[in-house]
C-alpha positions in Angstrom: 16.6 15.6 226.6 18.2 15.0 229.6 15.4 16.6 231.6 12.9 15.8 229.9 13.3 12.6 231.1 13.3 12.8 234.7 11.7 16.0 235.3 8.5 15.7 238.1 5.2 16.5 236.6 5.0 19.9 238.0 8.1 21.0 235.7 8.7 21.0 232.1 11.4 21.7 229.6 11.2 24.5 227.4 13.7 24.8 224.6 13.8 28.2 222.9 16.0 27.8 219.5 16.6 30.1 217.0 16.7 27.4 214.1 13.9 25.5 212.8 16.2 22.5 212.6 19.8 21.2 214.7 22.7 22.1 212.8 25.4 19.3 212.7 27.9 21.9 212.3 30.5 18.8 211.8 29.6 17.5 209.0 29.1 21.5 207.6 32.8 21.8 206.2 32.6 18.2 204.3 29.0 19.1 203.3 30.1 22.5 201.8 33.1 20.5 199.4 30.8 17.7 197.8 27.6 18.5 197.1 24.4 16.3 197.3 24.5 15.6 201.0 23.2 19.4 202.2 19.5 18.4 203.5 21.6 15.7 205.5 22.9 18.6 207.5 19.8 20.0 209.1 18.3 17.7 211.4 14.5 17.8 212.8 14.2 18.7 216.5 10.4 17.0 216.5 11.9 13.7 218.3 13.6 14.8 221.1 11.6 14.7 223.7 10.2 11.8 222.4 12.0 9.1 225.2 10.3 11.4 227.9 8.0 9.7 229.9 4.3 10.9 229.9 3.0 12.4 232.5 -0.3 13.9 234.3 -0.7 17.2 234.0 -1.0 19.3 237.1 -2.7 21.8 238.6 -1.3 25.6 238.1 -2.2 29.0 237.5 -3.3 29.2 233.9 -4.2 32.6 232.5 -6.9 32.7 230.1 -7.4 34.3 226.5 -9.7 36.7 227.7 -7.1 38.0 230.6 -4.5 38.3 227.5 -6.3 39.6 225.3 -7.2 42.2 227.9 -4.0 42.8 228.9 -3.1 43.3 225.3 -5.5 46.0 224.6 -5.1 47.8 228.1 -1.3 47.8 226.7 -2.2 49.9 224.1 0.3 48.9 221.8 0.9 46.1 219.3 4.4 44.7 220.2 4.6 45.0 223.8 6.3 41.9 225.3 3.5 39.4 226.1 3.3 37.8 229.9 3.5 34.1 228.2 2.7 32.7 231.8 -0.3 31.5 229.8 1.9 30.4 227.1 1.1 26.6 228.3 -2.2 26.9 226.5 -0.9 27.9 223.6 -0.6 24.3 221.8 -3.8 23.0 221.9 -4.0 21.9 218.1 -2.6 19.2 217.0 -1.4 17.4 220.1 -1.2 13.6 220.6 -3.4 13.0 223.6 -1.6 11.3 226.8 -3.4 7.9 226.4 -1.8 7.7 222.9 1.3 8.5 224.3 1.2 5.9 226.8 0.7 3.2 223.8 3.3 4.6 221.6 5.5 6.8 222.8 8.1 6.2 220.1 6.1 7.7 217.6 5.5 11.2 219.5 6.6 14.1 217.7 6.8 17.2 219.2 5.8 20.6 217.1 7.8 23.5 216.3 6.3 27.0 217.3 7.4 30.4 216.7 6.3 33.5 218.8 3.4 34.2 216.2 2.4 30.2 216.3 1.5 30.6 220.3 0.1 33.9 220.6 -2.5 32.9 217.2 -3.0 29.3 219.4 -3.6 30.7 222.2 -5.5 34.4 221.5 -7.7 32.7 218.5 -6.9 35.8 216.7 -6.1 34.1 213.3 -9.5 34.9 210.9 -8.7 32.2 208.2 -10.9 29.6 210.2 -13.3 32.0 212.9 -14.5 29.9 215.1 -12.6 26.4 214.2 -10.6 27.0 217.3 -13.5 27.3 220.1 -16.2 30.1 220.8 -17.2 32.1 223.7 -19.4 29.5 225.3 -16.5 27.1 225.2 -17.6 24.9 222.3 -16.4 23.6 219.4 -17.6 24.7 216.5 -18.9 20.9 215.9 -20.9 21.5 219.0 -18.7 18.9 221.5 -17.6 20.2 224.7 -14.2 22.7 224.7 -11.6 20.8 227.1 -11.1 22.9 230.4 -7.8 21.5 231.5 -5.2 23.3 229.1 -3.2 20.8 229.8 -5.5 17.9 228.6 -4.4 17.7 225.4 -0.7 19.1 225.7 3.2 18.1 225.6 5.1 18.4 228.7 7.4 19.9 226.9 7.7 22.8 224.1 10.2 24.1 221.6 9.9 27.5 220.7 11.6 28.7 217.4 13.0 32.4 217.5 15.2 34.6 219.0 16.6 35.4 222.5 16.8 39.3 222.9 17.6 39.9 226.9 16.6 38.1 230.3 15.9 38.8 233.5 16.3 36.7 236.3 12.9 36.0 236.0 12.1 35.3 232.3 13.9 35.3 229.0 12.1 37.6 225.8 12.0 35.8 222.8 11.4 37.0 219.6 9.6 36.2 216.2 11.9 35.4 213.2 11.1 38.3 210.4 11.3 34.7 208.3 10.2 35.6 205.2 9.9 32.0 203.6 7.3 31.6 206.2 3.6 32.4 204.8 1.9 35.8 206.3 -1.0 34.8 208.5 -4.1 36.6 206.8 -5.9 38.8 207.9 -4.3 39.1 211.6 -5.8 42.1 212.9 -2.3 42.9 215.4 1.1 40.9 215.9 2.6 40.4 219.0 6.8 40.2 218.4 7.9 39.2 221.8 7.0 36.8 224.4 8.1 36.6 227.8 8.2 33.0 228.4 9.2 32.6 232.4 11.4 30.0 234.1 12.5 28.7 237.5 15.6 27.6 236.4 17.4 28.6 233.0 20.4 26.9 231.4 22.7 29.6 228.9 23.9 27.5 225.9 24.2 29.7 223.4 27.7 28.8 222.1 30.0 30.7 219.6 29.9 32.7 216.4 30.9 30.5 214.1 34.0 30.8 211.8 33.1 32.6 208.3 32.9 29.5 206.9 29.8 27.6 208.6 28.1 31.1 209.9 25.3 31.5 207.8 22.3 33.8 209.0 19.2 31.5 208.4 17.3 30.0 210.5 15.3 27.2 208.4 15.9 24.5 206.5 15.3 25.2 203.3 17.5 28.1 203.4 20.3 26.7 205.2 20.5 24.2 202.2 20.4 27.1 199.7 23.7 28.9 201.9 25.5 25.5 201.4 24.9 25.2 198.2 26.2 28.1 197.7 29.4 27.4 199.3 30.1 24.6 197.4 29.3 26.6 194.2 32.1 29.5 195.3 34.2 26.9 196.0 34.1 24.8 193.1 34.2 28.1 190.9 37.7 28.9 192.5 40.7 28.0 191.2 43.4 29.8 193.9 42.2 29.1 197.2 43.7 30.1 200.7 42.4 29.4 203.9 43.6 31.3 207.2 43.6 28.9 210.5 45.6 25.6 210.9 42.6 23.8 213.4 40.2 21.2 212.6 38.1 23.0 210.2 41.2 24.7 207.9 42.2 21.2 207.8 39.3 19.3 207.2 38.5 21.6 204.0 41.6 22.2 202.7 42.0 18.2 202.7 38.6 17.9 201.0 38.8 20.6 198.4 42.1 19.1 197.8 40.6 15.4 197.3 37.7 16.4 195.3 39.5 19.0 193.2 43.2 17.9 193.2 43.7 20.5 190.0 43.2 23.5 192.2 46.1 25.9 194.3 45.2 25.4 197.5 47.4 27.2 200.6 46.6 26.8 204.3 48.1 29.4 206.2 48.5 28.7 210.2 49.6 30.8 213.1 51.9 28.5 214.5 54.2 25.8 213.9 51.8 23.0 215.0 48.5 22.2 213.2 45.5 21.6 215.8 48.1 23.0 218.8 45.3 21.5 221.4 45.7 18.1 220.4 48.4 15.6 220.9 51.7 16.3 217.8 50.6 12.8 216.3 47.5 14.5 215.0 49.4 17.5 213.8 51.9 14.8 212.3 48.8 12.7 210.2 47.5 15.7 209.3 50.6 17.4 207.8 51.2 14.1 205.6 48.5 13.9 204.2 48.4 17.5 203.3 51.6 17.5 201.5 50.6 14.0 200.5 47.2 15.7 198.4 49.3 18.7 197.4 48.0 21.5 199.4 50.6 24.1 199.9 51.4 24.8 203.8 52.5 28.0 205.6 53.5 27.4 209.2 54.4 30.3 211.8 52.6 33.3 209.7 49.6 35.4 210.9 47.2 37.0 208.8 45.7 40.4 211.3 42.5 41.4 210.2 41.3 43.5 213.3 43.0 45.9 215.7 44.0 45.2 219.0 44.3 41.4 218.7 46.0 40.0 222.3 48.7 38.0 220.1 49.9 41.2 219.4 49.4 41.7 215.6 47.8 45.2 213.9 46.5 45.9 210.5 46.7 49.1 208.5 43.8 49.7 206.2 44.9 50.7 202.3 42.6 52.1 199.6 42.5 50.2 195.9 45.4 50.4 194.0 45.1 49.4 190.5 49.1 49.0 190.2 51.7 48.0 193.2 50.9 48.3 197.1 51.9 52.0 197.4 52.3 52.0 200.8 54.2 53.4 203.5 56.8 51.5 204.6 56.6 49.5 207.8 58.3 51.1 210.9 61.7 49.7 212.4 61.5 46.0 214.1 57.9 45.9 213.0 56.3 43.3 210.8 54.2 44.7 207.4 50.5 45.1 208.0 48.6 42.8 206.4 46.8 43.1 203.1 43.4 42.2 201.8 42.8 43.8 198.6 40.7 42.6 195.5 42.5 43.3 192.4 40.2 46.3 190.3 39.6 44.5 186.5 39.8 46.1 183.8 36.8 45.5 181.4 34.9 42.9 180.9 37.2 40.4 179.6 39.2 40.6 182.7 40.3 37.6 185.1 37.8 37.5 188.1 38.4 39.5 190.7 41.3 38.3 192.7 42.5 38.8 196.5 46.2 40.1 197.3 46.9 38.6 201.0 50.1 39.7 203.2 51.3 38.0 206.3 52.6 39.8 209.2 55.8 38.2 208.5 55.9 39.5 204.7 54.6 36.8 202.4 52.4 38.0 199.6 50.0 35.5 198.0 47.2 36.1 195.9 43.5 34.0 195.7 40.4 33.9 194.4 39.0 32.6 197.3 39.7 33.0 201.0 38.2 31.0 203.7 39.1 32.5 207.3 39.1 29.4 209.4 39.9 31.7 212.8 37.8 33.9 214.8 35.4 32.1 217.3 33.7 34.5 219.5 31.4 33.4 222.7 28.1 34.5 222.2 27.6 36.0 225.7 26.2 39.7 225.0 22.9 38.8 226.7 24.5 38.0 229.9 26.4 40.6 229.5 23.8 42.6 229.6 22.2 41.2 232.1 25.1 40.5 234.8 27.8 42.0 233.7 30.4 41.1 236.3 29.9 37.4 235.1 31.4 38.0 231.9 35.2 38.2 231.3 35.1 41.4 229.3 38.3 39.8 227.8 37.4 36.5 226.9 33.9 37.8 226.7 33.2 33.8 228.4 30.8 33.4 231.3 32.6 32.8 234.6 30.4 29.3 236.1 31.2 27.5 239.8 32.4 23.7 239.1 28.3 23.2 239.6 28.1 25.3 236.2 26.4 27.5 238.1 27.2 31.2 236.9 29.2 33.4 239.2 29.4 36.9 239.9 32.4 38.8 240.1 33.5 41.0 242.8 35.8 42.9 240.5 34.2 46.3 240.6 36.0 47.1 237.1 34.1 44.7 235.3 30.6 45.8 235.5 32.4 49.2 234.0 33.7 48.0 230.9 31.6 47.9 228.5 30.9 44.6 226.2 32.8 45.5 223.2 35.7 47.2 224.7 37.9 44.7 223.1 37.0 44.2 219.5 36.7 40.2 218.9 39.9 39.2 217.0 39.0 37.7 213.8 41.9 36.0 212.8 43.9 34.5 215.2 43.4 31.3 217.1 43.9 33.0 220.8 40.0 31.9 221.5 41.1 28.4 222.5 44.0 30.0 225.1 41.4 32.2 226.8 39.8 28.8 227.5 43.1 27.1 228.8 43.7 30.2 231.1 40.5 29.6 232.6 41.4 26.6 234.5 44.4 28.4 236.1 42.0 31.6 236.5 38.9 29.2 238.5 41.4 26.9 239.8 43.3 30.1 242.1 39.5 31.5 243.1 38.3 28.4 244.6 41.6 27.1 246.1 41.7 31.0 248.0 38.0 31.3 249.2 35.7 29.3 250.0 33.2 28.8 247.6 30.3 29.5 250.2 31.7 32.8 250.0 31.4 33.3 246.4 28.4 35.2 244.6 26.4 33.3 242.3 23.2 32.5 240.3 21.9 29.4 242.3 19.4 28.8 239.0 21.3 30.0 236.4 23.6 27.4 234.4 26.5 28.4 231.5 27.2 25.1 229.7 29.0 24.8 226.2 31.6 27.0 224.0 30.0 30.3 226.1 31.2 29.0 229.5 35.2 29.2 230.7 34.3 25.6 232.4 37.4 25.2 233.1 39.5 24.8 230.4 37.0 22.3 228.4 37.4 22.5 224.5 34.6 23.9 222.6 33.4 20.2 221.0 30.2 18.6 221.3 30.8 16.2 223.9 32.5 18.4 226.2 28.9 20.2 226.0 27.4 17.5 226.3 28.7 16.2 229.8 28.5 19.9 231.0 24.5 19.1 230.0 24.5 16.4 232.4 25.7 18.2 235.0 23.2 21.0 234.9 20.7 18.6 234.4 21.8 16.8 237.6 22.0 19.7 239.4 18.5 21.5 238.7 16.6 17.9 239.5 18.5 17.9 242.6 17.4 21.9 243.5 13.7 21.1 242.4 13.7 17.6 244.0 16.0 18.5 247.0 17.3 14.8 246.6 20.9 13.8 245.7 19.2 10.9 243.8 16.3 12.6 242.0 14.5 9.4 241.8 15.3 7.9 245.4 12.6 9.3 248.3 15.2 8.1 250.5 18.1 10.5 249.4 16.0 13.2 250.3 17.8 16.4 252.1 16.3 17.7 254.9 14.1 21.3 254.3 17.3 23.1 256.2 19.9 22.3 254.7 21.1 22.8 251.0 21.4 20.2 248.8 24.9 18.9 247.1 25.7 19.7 243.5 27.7 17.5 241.1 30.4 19.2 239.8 32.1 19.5 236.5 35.3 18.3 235.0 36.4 18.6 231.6 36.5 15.1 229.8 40.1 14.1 228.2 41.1 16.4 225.2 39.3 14.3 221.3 38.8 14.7 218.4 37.6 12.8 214.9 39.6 15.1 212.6 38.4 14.1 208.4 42.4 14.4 206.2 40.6 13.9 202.7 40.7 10.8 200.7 38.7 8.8 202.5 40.4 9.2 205.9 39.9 10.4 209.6 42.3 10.3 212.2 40.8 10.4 216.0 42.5 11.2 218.9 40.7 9.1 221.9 41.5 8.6 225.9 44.5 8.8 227.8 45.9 4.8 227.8 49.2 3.4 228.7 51.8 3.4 225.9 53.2 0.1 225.5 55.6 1.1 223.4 57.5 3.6 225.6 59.6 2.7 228.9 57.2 2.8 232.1 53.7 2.6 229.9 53.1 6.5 230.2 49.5 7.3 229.8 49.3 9.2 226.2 45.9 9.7 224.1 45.6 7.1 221.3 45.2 7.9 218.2 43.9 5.6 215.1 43.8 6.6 211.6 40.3 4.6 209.8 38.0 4.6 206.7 36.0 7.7 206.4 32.7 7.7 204.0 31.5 10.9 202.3 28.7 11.3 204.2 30.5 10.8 207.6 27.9 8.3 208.9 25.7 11.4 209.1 22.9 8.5 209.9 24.2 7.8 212.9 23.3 11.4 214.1 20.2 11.8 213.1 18.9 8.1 214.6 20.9 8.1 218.0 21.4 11.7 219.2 18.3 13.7 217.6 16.4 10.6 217.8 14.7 11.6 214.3 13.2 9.2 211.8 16.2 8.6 209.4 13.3 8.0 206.4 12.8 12.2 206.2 17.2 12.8 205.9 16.4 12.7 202.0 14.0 15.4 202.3 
């Protein structure tokens, strides 16, 4: 959005998404508790470039439908990766001219096309209207004259629907959903898969797996409310509920399962003695009052291991059914027991529902009939792995990025060696959010040792978000988005060789390179929900007048919550999206 704003004409902003739809993924634990609110959840991307400012297309190098189509067939195959250089044709239907743009630029909305969408638009190949789309004399079928300019009728900027597969330093290869709620095109006489949709500059924001609880694996809307809904059902089925992972989202459901159903056993089980170990102890303090406060039973200072190797140290052991007792070997001296995650076998068809026997690595046994694991963020950084692999920490599996968020290239000759999954992801602890602390020391020693002239890098290549050790930034929205600005700032800069992209003056002469902005990680917040109709936040640093010599300390408020967490808000100010579809 950023771009789109002030890019120059000759530019434009392509956003390739996997989802039909933005996810709000904070309103996803509150929206899996109490039901009603799921469409609310999945907000239209149509709007967002909607502030951008119109502009007159230019000339450039378009190729035509006849050069793809030949290219296609010389290929001799029917899922080859398509050259989308053309791809800037491809949108030709249903596009809001420039002049009525220029009257109401509010009211743009900008389509959604997947891989199939812009090879049909562009090749013609789709037979359910021949001839609708233009014929070989470049006519209409009404007769009136086909425009020549691609451009004429076009967006300056597209969003793309499907699925990143590699990159190059050139292009990025996307792929088409295998979406089955969307409709078969009939009779298509060959599908293209895979585009390759080229870039000059390309900005890596792909973020984290999720935690169990908000990863779902669908990619429209209609099925992302069908997941939720789903969630809530398992969860309101439940009577015996644990959930593994003291951080924002063990809390914030555990507080709203509690609130909605106060008659069910619910545990939260966290690795250390401080909930939310980030943030400032008065948030661990609200939080752990009103947990007790709603009932929820709380076990500080226990881990629950679900994968070998994890770097806190803590190993699993893997047992078969037992219908009666553990029957297992006993754990060797000094050594904690291995953990347990075993659904009770029933016995007929009158039996209790199937249950799950849980064991810490400290020795508690508890037993559930739902758990939630609340742990195990991974980066998702496997395609730039695979294309550089020296700038990903094979550890941390985050992308190594200059203060510019520009990515860097190791010179550590063991790391291109290692391959991507040589550490398995640990899946239950919270030691995802100290890999990201360590980065600051780690970035902090390389450029106060060389000079960062000397360093190897990407020059068009930006890591922004939960995927890039910026530095010890938290994985939250807004850390993301001022990381955004910067790469923004930064790739205007490159393309307009200004320090002020929209000052003549400030430009940099041809010889000499032009000065990035740099990054720094805004103050550690948060807007944690505690149940009950209460959030606590945690905002800037300010002097505490309270304690001797006003030491700066975040401040934190405790204020009205409402049920749909002002999910409004979202949709009107940061999607810019017409708040009259949310109901939909």
């Amino acid at each position: 959005m950023v771009l789109a704003k002030k890019l120059p004409p000759s530019h434009r902003v392509i956003l390739v998404e996997r989802n039909s739809h933005f996810n709000h993924l904070y309103v996803f634990p509150r929206f899996t508790v109490y039901p009603g609110h799921e469409h609310k959840a999945f907000v239209p991307y149509t709007s967002i470039f909607s502030e951008s400012k119109p502009r007159k297309p230019t000339d450039s190098a378009i190729v035509t439908a006849a050069h793809l189509h030949a290219a296609h067939n010389d290929g001799k195959t029917g899922d080859a990766p398509l050259d989308a250089a053309g791809i800037e044709g491809a949108i030709l239907e249903d596009r809001v001219t420039l002049q009525a743009a220029e009257e109401a630029p509010a009211s743009r909305h900008n389509k959604i096309l997947d891989v199939h969408d812009m090879v049909d638009e562009k090749l013609r190949l789709n037979d359910d209207s021949p001839g609708e789309k233009g014929t070989a004399n470049g006519t209409h079928a009404n007769g009136t004259a086909e425009p020549t300019d691609p451009y004429e009728t076009a967006e300056p900027h597209l969003i793309v629907c499907g699925e990143v597969v590699s990159m190059t330093d050139k292009h990025v290869t996307v792929r088409q959903h295998k979406d089955e709620s969307k409709e078969k095109t009939k009779n298509r006489l060959w599908a293209i898969d895979t585009v390759n949709i080229p870039y000059s500059h390309l900005i890596y924001a792909l973020g984290s797996h999720m935690p169990d609880p908000l990863r779902h694996d669908t990619f429209c809307k209609e099925k992302g409310v069908q997941w939720m809904r789903r969630a809530h059902d398992r969860i309101e089925k439940s009577n015996d509920i644990i959930l593994i992972g003291g951080g924002a989202l063990g809390v914030e459901l555990a507080t709203d399962i509690k609130t909605l159903y106060p008659q069910k056993k619910v545990t939260l089980i966290h690795s250390r003695q401080q909930l939310l170990p980030n943030f400032d102890k008065r948030i661990h303090e609200h939080a752990l009052a009103q947990l007790e406060k709603l009932g929820v039973h709380v076990v500080l200072g226990h881990r629950l291991a679900l994968a070998e190797g994890c770097p806190m140290g803590s190993s699993v052991r893997h047992f078969e059914q037992k219908r009666t007792g553990l029957d297992e070997a006993p754990a060797p001296p000094g050594k904690p027991k291995p953990t347990i995650i075993e659904p009770a076998v029933p016995d007929g068809e009158d039996a209790p529902p199937m249950r799950h026997r849980i064991r810490t690595t400290l020795g508690l046994e508890l037993e559930c009939d739902l758990l939630l694991l609340c742990t195990g963020q991974q980066p998702n950084s496997s395609i730039m792995a695979k294309f550089s692999p020296r700038s990903v920490n094979h550890q941390s599996r985050l992308v190594s990025v200059l203060r510019t968020l520009q990515v860097m290239i190791s010179d550590d000759e063991n790391a291109a060696q290692q391959p991507f999954d040589t550490v398995p992801p640990c899946k239950d602890c919270d030691c995802f959010v100290d890999h990201k602390a360590n980065g600051v020391e780690e970035h902090t020693h390389v450029d106060g040792d060389r000079d960062v002239k000397q360093l190897r890098f990407f020059p068009n290549i930006y890591a922004i978000g939960d995927v890039a050790d910026a530095f010890g930034a938290l994985n939250a929205g807004y850390q993301a988005w001022f990381m955004g600005e910067t790469a923004a700032a930064n790739i205007l800069r490159d393309i307009t060789h200004r320090t002020d992209p929209e000052d003549p003056s400030t430009e940099v002469p041809a010889d000499q390179p032009v000065p990035l902005q740099e990054f720094t990680p805004g103050p550690d917040m948060i807007k944690l929900t505690i149940g009950g109709g209460k959030m606590v936040t945690q905002g800037a640093p300010e002097p505490d007048e309270s304690l001797p010599d006003k030491p700066l300390r975040p401040t934190i408020t405790e204020s009205d919550d409402t049920e749909d967490m002002y999910i409004e808000c979202v949709w009107r100010n940061m999607v810019l999206a017409d708040t009259t579809d949310m109901h939909k």
